[in-house]
N, C-alpha and C positions, 0 to 999 in steps of 0.2 A: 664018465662015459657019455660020449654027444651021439644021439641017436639023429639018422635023417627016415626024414619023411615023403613020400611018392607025394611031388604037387600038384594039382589039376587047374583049370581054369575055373573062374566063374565071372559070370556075368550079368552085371547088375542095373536094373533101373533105378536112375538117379538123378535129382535135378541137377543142372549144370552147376548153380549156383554153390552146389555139394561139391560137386567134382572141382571147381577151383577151388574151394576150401581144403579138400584132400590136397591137391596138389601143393599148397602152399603150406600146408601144416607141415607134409612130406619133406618139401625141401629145407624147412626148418631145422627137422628132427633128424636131418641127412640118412632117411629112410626114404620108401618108397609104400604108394598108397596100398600096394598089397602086404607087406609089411601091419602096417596101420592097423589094417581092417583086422586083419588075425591076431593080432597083439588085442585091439578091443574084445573081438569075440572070447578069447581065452581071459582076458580078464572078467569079461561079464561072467564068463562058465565059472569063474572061480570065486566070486562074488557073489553067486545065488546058491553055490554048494556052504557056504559059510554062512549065507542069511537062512537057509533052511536048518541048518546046525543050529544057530542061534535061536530058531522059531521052537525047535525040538524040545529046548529048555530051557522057553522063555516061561516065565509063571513059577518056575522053578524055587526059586528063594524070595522068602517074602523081604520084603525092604521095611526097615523102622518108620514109625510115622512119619518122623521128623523129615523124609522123601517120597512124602506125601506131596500132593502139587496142591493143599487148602493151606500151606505154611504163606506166614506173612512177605518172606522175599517172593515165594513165587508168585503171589500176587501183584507184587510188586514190580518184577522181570516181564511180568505177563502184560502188566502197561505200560512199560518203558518201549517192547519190544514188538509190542502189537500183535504178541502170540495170540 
């Protein structure tokens, strides 16, 4: 079932330098910047409802030592990688 939705305007301040970026990412992705901007908001909505799930029961289950980060590779990854 495709549900529609009542659209409105909004209007935004923006650096230009934004706004040709929108436009050109737009015409890439054969969308258009209002497109863009709602597909980002709904993804961020949807990605902080799942980071807040994840916080909920984080600490949850303890990990073996051996994922531990005092283990010898991760010291190891830790100066290879500049963490």
């Amino acid at each position: 079932m495709k549900y529609f939705y009542m659209r409105s305007k909004l209007t935004l301040s923006v650096e230009e330098k934004t706004i040709r970026r929108a436009k050109i990412l737009a015409k890439k992705r054969k969308s258009s910047v209002s497109r863009l901007f709602s597909d980002f908001i709904d993804e961020s909505s949807r990605m902080e409802e799942k980071m807040s799930a994840l916080k909920a029961v984080s600490g949850v289950i303890d990990l073996p030592a051996a994922a531990e980060p005092d283990n010898e590779y991760f010291d190891h990854a830790q100066k290879k990688h500049g963490w």
